[in-house]
C-alpha positions, -999 to +999 in steps of 0.1 A: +000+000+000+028+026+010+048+017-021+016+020-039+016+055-030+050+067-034+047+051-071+016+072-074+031+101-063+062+100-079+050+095-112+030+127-107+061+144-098+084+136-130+089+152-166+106+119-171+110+084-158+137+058-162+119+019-154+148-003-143+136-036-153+157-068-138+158-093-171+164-121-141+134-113-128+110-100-159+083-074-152+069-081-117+037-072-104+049-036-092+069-032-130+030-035-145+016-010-114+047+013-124+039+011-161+004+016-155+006+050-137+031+062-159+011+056-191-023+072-170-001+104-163+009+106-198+045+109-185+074+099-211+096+071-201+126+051-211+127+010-198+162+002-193+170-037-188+195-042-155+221-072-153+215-085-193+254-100-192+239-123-160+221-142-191+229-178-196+254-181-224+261-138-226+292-133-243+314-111-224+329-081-246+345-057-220+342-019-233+319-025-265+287-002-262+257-030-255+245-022-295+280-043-304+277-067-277+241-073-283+253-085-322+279-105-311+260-133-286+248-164-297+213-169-308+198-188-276+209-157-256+194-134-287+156-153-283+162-146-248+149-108-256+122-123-275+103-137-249 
């Protein structure tokens, strides 16, 4: 309930939001509530995906922005994404 709130009230607040997302995890019940608010305030936001090299099989490639990485895994850990 008191998370509930300050989700309510934050996205009130902000120009902008940033929705960390935990791939581990997917988008939990509080993600959706998040989403939800954000989309009834009309307030822009940006999803960013947390701890994507944790994926089984992620190809490490230290220093590459994620756009070179990303091409460079094998497909298992590409239809990862897709689900």
């Amino acid at each position: 309930e008191s998370f509930n709130n300050l989700r309510s009230r934050g996205s009130s607040l902000c120009d902008i939001a940033i929705l960390v997302v935990d791939i581990m995890h997917g988008l939990e019940p509080q993600t959706i509530e998040s989403l939800e608010l954000l989309r009834s305030k009309k307030t822009p936001f940006v999803v960013a995906l947390n701890k994507v090299d944790r994926l089984y099989g992620w190809k490490v490639c230290p220093n590459a922005p994620i756009q070179d990485a990303f091409k460079q895994q094998p497909e298992h850990v590409l239809k990862e994404f897709e689900n």
